[in-house]
C-alpha positions as CSV (number, residue, x, y, z in Angstrom):
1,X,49.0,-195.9,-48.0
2,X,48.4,-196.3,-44.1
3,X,50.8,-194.6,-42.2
4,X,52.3,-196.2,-38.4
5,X,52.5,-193.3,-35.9
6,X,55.5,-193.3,-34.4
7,X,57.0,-192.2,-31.0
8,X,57.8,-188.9,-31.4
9,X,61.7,-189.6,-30.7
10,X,61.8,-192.0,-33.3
11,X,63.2,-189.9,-36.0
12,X,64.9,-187.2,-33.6
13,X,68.0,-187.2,-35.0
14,X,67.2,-186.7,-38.5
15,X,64.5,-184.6,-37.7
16,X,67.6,-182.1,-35.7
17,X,70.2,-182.5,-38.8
18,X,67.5,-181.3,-41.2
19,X,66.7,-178.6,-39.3
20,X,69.9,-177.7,-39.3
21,X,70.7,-177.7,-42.7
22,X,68.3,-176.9,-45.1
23,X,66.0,-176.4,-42.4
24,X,62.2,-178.0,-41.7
25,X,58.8,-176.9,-43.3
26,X,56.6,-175.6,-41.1
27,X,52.9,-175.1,-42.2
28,X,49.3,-174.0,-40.3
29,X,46.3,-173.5,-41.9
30,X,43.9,-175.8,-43.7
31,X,42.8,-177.3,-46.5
32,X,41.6,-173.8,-48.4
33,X,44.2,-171.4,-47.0
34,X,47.2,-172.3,-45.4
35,X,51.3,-170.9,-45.8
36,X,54.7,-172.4,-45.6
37,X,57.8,-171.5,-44.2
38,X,61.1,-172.4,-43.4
39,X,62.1,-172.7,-40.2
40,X,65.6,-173.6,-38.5
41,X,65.2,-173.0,-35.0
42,X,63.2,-175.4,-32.2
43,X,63.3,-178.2,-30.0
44,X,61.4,-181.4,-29.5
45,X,61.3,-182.5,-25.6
46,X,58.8,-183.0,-22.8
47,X,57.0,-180.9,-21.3
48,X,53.7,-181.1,-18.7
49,X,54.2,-184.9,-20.0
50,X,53.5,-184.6,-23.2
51,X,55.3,-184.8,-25.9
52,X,56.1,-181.5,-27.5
53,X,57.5,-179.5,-30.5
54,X,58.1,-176.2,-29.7
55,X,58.7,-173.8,-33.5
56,X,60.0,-170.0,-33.1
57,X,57.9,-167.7,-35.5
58,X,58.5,-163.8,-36.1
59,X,55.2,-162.1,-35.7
60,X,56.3,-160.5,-38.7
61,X,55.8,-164.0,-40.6
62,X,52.8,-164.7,-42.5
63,X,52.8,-168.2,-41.2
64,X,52.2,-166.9,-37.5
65,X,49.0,-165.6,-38.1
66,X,47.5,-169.1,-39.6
67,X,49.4,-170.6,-36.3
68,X,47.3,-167.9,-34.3
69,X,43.6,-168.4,-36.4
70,X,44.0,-172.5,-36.3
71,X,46.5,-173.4,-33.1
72,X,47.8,-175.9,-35.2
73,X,50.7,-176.8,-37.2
74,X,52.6,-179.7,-39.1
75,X,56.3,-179.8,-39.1
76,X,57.8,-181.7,-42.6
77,X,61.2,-182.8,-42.5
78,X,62.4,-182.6,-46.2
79,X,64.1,-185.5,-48.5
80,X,67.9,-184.7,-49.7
81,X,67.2,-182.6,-53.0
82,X,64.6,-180.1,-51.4
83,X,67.4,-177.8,-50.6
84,X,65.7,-175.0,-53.3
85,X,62.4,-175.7,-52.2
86,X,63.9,-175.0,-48.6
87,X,65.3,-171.9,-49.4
88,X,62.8,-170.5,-51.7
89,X,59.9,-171.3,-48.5
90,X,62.6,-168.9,-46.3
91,X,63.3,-166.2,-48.1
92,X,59.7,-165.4,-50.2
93,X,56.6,-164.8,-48.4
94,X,53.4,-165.9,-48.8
95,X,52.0,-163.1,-48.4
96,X,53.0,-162.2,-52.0
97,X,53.4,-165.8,-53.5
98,X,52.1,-169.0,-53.4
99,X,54.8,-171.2,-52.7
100,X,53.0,-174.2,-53.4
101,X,52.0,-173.3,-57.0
102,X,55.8,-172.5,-57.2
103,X,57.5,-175.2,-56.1
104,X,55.2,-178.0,-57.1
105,X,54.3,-178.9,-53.0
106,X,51.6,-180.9,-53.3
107,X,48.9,-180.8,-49.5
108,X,47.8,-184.3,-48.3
109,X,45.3,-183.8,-45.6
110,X,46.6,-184.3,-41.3
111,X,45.5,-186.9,-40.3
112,X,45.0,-186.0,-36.8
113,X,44.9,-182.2,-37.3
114,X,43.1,-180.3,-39.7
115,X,46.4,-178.6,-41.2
116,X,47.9,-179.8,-44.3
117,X,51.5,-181.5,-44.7
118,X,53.3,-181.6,-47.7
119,X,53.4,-184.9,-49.7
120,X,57.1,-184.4,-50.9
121,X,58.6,-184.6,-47.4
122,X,59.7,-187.7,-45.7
123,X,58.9,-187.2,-41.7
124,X,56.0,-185.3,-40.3
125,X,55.1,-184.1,-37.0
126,X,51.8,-183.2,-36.7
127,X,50.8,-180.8,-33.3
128,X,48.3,-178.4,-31.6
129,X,49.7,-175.5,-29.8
130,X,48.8,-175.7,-26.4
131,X,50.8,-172.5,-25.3
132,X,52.9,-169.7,-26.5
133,X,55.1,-167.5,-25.3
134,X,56.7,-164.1,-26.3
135,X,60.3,-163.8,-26.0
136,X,61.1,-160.9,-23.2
137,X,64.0,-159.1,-24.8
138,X,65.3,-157.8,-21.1
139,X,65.5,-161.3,-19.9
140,X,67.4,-162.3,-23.1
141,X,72.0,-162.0,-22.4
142,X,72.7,-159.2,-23.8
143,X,74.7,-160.5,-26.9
144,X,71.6,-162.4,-27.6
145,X,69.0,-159.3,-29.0
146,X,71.6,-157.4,-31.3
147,X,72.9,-160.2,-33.2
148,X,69.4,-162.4,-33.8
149,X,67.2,-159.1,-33.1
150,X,68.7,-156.0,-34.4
151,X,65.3,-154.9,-35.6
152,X,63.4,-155.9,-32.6
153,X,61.1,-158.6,-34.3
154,X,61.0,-161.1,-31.5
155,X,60.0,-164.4,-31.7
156,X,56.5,-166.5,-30.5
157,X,57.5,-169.3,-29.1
158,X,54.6,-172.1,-29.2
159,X,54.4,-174.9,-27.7
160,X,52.6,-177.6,-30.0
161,X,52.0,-180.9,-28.7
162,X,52.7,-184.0,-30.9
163,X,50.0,-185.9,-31.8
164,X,51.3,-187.7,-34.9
165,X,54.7,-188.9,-36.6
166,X,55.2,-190.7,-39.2
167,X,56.9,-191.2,-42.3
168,X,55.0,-190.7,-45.3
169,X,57.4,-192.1,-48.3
């Protein structure tokens, strides 16, 4: 099926009340090794007149190091009854499962990146990272770092423009 690319605003608001609640699917990597995660935290806007996406990930994660090795990454807004899948990409690493395998996501190649999306979801942003930042915990307000940092795993920040959007169902 051909997909129409869309202006990236197109699908804002659904794209913010899903990441919300259950929260978006954010995967890097490529067709022969790639991870999934959960993520409920970012902003779409833009910046240096592009149009951007900009994802939080814990260094921690195993999803920020296939963000690092491929500067790219697709953001897949779920459909109503992913909740579990949501949840289970969150909470489980893929360090020590394969997520995929697990919950039946099937890959369907980018088509203007080289990272996978997932099939199953209805709206996808596809981006390359174009910057990053590290969070600075002393320029952080102080009730900031003890209630989202209390083990001091600060968050990337990177900045991935939008080069697709589309809605694959």
């Amino acid at each position: 099926m051909e997909v129409k690319n869309l202006n990236f605003t197109h699908y804002l608001r659904k794209t913010l009340e899903m990441m919300d609640d259950p929260g978006l699917l954010l995967l890097s990597g490529n067709a022969n090794e790639s991870n999934v995660m959960t993520i409920g935290w970012g902003t779409i806007g833009i910046i240096w007149g592009k149009p951007i996406f900009c994802v939080l990930v814990r260094p921690s994660r195993y999803t920020d190091s296939f963000i690092k090795k491929y500067n790219e990454f697709t953001v897949n807004v779920p459909l109503p009854g992913m909740e579990k899948i949501a949840l289970y990409c969150g909470t489980v690493s893929g360090r020590n499962y394969n997520k995929f395998k697990e919950k039946n996501i099937t890959l369907l190649p980018g088509k203007k990146v080289k990272c996978p999306t997932i099939k199953e979801c209805d709206i996808v942003y596809e981006c390359r990272v174009i910057h990053k930042n590290s969070i600075v915990p002393a320029d952080l307000i102080p009730e900031i770092s003890p209630k989202y940092y209390p083990k001091g795993d600060y968050h990337t920040v990177y900045f991935g423009e939008i080069l697709a959007v589309y809605k694959q169902s």
